[in-house]
KEDREN-141474 format. One record per residue (C-alpha): x, y, z; residue number from 1; residue in one letter. Coordinates in steps of 0.5 Angstrom, whole numbers, plus 2048, in hexadecimal, padded with zeros to 3 digits. Each point is the difference from the previous one (the first is absolute). Layout:
! residues N
+-----+-----+-----+-----+---------+
|   u |   v |   w | num | residuo |
+-----+-----+-----+-----+---------+
|   X |   Y |   Z | NUM |       A |
...
+-----+-----+-----+-----+---------+
***
This chain:
! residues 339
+-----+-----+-----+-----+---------+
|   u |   v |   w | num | residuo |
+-----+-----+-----+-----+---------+
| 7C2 | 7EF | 7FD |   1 |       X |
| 804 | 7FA | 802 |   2 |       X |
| 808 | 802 | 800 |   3 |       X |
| 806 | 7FD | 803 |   4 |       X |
| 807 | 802 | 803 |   5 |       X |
| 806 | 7FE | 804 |   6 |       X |
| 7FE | 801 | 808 |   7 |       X |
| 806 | 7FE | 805 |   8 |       X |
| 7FC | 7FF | 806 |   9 |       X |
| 805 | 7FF | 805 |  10 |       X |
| 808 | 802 | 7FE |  11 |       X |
| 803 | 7FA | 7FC |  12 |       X |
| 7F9 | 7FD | 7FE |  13 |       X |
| 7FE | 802 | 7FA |  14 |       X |
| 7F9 | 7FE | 7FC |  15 |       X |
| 7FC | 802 | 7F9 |  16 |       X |
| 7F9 | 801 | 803 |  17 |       X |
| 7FA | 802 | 7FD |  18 |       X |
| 7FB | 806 | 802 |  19 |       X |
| 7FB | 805 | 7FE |  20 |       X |
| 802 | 807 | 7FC |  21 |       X |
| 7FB | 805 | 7FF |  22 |       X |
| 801 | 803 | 7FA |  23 |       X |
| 7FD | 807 | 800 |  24 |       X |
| 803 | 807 | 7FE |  25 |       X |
| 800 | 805 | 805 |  26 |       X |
| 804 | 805 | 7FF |  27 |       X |
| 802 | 804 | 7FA |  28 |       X |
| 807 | 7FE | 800 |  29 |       X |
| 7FF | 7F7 | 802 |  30 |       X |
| 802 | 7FB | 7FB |  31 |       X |
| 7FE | 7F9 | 800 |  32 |       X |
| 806 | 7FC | 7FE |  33 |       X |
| 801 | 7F8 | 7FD |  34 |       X |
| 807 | 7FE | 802 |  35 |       X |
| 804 | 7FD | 7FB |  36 |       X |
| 807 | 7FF | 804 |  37 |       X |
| 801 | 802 | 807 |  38 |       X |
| 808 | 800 | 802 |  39 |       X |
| 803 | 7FF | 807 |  40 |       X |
| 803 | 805 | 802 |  41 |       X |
| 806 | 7FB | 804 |  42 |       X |
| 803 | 804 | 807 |  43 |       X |
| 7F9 | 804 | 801 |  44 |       X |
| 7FB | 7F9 | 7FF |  45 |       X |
| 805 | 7FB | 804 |  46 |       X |
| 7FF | 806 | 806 |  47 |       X |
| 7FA | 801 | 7FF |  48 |       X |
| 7FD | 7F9 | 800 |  49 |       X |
| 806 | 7FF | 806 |  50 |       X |
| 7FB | 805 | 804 |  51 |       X |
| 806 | 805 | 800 |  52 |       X |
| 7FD | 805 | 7FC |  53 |       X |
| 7FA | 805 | 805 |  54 |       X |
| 7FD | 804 | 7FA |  55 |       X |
| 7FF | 7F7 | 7FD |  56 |       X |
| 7F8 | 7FD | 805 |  57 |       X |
| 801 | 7F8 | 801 |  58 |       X |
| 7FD | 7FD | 7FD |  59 |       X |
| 7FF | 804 | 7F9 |  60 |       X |
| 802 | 801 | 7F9 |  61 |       X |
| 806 | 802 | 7FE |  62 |       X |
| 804 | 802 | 7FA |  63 |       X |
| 801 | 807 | 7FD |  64 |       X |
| 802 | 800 | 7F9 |  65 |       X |
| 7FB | 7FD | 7FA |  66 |       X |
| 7FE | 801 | 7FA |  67 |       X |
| 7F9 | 7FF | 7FD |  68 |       X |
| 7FA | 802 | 7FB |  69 |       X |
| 7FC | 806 | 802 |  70 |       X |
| 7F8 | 7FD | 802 |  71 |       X |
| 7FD | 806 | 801 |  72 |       X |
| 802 | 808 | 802 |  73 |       X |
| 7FD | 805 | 802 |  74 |       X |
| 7FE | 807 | 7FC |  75 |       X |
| 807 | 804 | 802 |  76 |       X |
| 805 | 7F9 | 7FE |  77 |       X |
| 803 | 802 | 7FA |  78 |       X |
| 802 | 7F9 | 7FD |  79 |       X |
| 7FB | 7FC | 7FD |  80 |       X |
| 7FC | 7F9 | 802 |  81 |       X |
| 804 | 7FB | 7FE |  82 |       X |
| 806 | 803 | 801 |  83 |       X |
| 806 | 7FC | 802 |  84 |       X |
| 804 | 804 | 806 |  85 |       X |
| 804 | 800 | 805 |  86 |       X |
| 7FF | 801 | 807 |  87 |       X |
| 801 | 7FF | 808 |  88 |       X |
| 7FB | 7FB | 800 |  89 |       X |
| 801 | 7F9 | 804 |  90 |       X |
| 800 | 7F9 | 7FF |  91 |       X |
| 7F8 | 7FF | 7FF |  92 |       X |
| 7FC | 7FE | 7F9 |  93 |       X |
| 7FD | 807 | 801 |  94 |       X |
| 801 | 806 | 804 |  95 |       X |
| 7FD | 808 | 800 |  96 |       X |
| 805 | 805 | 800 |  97 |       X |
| 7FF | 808 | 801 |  98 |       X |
| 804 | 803 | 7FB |  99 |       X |
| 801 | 806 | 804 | 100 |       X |
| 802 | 7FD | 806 | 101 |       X |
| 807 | 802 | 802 | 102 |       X |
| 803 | 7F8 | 803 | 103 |       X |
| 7FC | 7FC | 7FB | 104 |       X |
| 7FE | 804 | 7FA | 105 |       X |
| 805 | 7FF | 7FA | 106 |       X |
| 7FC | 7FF | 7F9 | 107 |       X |
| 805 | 800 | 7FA | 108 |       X |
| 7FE | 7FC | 7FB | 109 |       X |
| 806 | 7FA | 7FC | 110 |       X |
| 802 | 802 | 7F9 | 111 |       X |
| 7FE | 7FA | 7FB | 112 |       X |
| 808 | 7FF | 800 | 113 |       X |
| 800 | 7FE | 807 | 114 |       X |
| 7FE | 7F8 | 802 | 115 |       X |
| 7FA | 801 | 806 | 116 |       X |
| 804 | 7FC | 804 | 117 |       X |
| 807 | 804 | 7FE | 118 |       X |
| 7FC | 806 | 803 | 119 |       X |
| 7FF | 7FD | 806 | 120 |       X |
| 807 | 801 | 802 | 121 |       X |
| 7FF | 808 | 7FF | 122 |       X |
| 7FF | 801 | 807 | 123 |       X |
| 806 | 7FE | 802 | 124 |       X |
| 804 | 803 | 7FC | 125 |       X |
| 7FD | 807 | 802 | 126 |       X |
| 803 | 7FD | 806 | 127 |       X |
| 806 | 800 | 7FE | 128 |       X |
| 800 | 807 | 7FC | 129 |       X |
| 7FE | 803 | 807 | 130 |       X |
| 808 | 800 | 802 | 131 |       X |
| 801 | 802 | 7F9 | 132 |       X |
| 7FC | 806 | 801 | 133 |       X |
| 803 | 802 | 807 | 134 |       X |
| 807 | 7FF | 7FD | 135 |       X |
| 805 | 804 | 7FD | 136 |       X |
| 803 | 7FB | 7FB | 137 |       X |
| 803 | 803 | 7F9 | 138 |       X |
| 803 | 7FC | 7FB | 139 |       X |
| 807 | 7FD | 802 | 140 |       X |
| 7FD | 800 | 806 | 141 |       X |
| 803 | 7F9 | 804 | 142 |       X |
| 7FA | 7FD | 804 | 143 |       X |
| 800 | 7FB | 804 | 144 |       X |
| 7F9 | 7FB | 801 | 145 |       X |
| 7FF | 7FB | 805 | 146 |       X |
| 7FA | 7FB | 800 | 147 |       X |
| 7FE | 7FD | 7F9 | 148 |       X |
| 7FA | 7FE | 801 | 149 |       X |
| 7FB | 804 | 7FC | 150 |       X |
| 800 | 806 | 803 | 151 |       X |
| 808 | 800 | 800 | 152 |       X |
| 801 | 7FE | 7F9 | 153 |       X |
| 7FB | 805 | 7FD | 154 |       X |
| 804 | 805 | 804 | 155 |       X |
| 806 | 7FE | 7FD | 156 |       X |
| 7FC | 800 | 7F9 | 157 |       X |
| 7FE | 807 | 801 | 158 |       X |
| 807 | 802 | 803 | 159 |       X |
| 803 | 7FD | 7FA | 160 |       X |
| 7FA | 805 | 7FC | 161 |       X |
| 802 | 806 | 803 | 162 |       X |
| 807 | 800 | 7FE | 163 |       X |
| 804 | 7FC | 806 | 164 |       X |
| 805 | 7FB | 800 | 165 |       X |
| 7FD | 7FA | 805 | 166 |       X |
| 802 | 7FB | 804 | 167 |       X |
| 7FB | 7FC | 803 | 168 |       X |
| 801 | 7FB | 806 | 169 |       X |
| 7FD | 7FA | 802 | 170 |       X |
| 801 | 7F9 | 804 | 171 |       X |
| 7FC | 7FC | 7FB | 172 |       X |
| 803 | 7FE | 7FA | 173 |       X |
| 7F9 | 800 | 7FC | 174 |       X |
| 7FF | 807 | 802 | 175 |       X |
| 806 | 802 | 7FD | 176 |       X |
| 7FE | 7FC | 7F9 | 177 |       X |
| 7FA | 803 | 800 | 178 |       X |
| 803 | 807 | 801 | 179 |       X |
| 806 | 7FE | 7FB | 180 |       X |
| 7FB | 7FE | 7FB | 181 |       X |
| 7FC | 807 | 801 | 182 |       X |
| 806 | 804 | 7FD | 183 |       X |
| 803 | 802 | 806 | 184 |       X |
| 808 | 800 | 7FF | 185 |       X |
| 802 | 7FE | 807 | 186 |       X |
| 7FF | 7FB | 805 | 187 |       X |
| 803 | 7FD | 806 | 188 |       X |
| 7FF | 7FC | 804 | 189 |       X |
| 800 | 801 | 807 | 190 |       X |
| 800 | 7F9 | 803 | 191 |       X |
| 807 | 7FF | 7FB | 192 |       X |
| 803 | 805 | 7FF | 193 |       X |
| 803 | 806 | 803 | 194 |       X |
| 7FB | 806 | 800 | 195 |       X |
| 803 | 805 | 802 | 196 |       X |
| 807 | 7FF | 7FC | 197 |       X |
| 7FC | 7FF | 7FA | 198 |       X |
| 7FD | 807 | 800 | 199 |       X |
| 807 | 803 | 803 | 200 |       X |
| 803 | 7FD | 7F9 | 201 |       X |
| 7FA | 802 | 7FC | 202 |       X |
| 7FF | 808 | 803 | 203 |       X |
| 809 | 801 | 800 | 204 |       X |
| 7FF | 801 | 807 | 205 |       X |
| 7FB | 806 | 800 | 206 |       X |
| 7FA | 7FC | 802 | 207 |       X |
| 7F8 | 800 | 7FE | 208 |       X |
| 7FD | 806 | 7FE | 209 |       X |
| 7F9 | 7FD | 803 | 210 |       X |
| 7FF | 7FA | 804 | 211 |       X |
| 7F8 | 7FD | 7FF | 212 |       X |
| 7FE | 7FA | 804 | 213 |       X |
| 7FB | 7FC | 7FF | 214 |       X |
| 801 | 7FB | 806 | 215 |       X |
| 7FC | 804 | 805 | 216 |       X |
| 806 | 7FD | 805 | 217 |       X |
| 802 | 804 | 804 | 218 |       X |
| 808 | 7FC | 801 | 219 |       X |
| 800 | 800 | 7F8 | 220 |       X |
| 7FF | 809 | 800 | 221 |       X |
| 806 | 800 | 806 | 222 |       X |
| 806 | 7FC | 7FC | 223 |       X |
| 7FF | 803 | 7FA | 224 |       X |
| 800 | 808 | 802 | 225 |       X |
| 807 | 800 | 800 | 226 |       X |
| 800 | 7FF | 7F8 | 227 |       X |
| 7FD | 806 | 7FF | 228 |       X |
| 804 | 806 | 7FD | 229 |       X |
| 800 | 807 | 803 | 230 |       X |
| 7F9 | 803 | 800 | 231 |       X |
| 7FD | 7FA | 7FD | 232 |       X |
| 7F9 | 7FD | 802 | 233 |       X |
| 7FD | 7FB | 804 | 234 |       X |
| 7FA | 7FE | 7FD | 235 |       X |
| 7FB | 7FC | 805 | 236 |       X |
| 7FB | 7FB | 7FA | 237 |       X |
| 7FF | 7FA | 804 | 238 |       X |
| 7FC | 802 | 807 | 239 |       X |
| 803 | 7FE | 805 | 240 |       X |
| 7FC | 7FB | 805 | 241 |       X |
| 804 | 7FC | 804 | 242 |       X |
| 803 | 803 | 808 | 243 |       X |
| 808 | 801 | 7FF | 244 |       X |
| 805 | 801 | 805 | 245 |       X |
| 807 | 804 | 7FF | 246 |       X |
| 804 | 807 | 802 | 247 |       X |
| 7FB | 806 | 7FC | 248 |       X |
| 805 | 805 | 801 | 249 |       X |
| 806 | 7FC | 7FA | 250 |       X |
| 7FA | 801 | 7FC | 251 |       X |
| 7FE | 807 | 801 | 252 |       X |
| 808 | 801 | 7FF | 253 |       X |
| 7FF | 7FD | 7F9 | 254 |       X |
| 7FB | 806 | 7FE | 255 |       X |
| 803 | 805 | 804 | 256 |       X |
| 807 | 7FF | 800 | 257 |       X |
| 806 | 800 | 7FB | 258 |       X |
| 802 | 7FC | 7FC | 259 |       X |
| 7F8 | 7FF | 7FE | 260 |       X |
| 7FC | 805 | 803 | 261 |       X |
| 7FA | 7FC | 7FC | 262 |       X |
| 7F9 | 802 | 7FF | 263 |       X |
| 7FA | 7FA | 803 | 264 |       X |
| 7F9 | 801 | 7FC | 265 |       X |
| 7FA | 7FB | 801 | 266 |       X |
| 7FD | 7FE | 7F9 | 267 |       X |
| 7F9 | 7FE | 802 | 268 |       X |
| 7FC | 801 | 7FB | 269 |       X |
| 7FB | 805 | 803 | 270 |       X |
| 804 | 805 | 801 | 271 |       X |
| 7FD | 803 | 7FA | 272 |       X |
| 7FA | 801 | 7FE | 273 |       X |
| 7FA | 7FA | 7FD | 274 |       X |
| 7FE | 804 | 7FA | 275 |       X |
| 803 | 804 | 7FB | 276 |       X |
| 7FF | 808 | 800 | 277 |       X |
| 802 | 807 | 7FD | 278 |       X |
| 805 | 802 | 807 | 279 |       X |
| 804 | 7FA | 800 | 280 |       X |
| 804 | 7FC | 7FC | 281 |       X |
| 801 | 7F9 | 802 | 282 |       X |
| 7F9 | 7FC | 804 | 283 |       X |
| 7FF | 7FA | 7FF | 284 |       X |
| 7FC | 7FF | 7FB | 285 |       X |
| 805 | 804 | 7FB | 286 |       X |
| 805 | 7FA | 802 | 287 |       X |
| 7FC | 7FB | 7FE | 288 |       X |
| 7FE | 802 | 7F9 | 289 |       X |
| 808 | 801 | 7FF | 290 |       X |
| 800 | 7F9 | 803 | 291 |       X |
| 7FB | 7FD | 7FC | 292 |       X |
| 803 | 804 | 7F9 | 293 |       X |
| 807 | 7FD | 802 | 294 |       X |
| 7FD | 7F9 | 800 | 295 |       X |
| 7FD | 801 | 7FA | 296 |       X |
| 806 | 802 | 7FC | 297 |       X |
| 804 | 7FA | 805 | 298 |       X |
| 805 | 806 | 802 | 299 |       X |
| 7FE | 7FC | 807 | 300 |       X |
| 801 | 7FA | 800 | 301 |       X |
| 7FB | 7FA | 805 | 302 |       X |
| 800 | 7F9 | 7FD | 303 |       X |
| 807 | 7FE | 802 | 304 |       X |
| 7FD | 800 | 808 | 305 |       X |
| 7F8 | 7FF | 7FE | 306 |       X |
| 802 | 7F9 | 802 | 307 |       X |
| 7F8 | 7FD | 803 | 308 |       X |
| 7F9 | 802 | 7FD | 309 |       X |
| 7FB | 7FC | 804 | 310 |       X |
| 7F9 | 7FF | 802 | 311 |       X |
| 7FD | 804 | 806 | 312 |       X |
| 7FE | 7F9 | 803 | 313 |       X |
| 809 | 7FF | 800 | 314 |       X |
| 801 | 806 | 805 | 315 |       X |
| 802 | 7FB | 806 | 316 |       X |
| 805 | 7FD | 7FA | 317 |       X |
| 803 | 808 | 7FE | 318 |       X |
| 800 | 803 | 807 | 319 |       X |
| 804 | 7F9 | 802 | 320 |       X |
| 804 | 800 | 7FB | 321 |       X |
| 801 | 807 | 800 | 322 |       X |
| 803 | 800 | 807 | 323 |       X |
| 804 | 7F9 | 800 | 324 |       X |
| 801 | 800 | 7F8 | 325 |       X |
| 804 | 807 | 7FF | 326 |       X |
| 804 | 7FD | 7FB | 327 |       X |
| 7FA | 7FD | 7FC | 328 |       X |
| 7FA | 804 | 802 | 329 |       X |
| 802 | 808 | 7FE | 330 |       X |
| 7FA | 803 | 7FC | 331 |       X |
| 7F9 | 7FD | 802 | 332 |       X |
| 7FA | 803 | 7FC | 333 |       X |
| 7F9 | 7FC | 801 | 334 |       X |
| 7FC | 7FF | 7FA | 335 |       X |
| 7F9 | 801 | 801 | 336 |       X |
| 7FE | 7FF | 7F9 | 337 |       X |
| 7FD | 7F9 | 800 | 338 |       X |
| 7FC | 802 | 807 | 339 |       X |
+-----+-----+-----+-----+---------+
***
């Protein structure tokens, strides 16, 4: 069967090719896939097809969060064919998943309240929730968030859900709209303002009891450890990529000194497990279902920085535009369903 996907075939060059794809049940646990709509996943695409990512092969598909209709399944897939569901699939018109596998295995199904491409955007906020998940934050918990860029806003959404007064922080005037437009009650602009006084004014003093970066920069994490309160957490969301020289021990003052004597956590999503079972509570699989039932009753709120839906043939346009348009390009789905 003919089939077309997005290949980055050297880093920065982008091409919507056709190949071959061998549509056969093999295990018990495949389901064959139609993508509808495909979302780019900004920090980790743009390093992946920068060739800065090891686990990403040049040339290669990339892409790990779509939504599509269920073609075919195998005897133990409890969904039915035709079944609309989201999953980890990449941006290609069709693709086989083991519904099993530990890395790329979710198979939720999108409840009928839920637009296709909304669901698309499931996998990010699961991203976010992972720093929900790792933290303490109570109601009336002060919580400082910095990058609105998707993850960052739906970590900001999420921590507002959670009970937490929330002051998100961003350089970029859309983002801060976008987030202010998303429900979140403080904004500040880090560009224009002065960050630190605003959160000093707005804790008395005392400090954020939760500190959750979304940047993945490792300066943006320094300067704010002092703004956390004592005993408070410091939540690593983004992933930090780029080399970064500094004096490490004023750091690890912050987590084992006073007046912070901060807690530092890592958020990356696998940290739990892929699938829901009787032994543990959260999995990543349970945490897109209550993302998915929170879209639905539009608790969680995604048109206000869903700025592009574009054809999978546009990818050179969206992974630009993403990269030099941050201001104008924030969520980016690819729709396939005219492919």
């Amino acid at each position: 069967m003919l089939n077309r996907k997005i290949l980055v075939s050297k880093p920065w060059e982008l091409e919507f090719v056709k190949d071959s794809f061998v549509e056969t049940i093999v295990g018990p646990h495949d389901v064959i896939i139609k993508n509808l709509y495909s979302h780019i996943s900004t920090g980790t695409e743009l390093a992946c097809i920068s060739g800065k990512e090891s686990w990403f092969q040049i040339p290669g598909t990339p892409g790990y969060t779509s939504v599509g209709r269920i073609e075919q399944k195998g005897e133990s897939v409890a969904h039915n064919v035709g079944d609309i569901v989201y999953t980890m699939g990449p941006h290609s018109e069709r693709f086989k998943i083991d519904s099993t596998d530990r890395w790329h295995g979710i198979c939720v199904p999108v409840p009928d309240a839920v637009p296709p491409d909304i669901a698309a955007f499931t996998h990010m906020a699961g991203i976010a929730m992972t720093a929900l998940r790792v933290s303490h934050i109570e109601l009336g918990d002060t919580v400082l968030v910095t990058g609105l860029g998707v993850i960052g806003n739906l970590a900001a959404q999420l921590a507002q859900l959670q009970g937490a007064n929330v002051i998100a922080v961003d350089r970029i005037d859309a983002r801060l709209d976008a987030a202010t437009r998303c429900g979140i009650m403080t904004v500040v602009n880090a560009e224009k303002q002065d960050v630190k006084s605003e959160i000093t004014k707005l804790t008395n003093g005392k400090g954020v009891e939760a500190f959750i970066d979304a940047t993945g920069v490792s300066k943006v994490v320094e300067s704010y450890l002092d703004t956390v309160a004592f005993q408070g957490q410091v939540i690593l969301l983004g992933s930090p990529r780029q080399p970064y020289q500094t004096d490490l021990t004023s750091t690890l003052q912050a987590v084992h000194l006073l007046p912070h004597s901060a807690k530092m956590s890592g958020a990356l999503e696998f940290i739990f497990p892929t699938h829901e079972n009787e032994f543990v509570k959260h999995s990543i699989e349970r945490n897109s279902r209550i993302i998915l039932e929170l879209m639905a009753k539009e608790r969680l709120q995604i048109n206000p920085f869903y700025t592009h839906k574009l054809h999978p043939s546009q990818a050179e346009q969206a992974y630009n535009g993403l990269r030099d348009e941050p201001e104008k390009y924030m969520g980016v789905v690819f729709d396939w369903t005219d492919v």
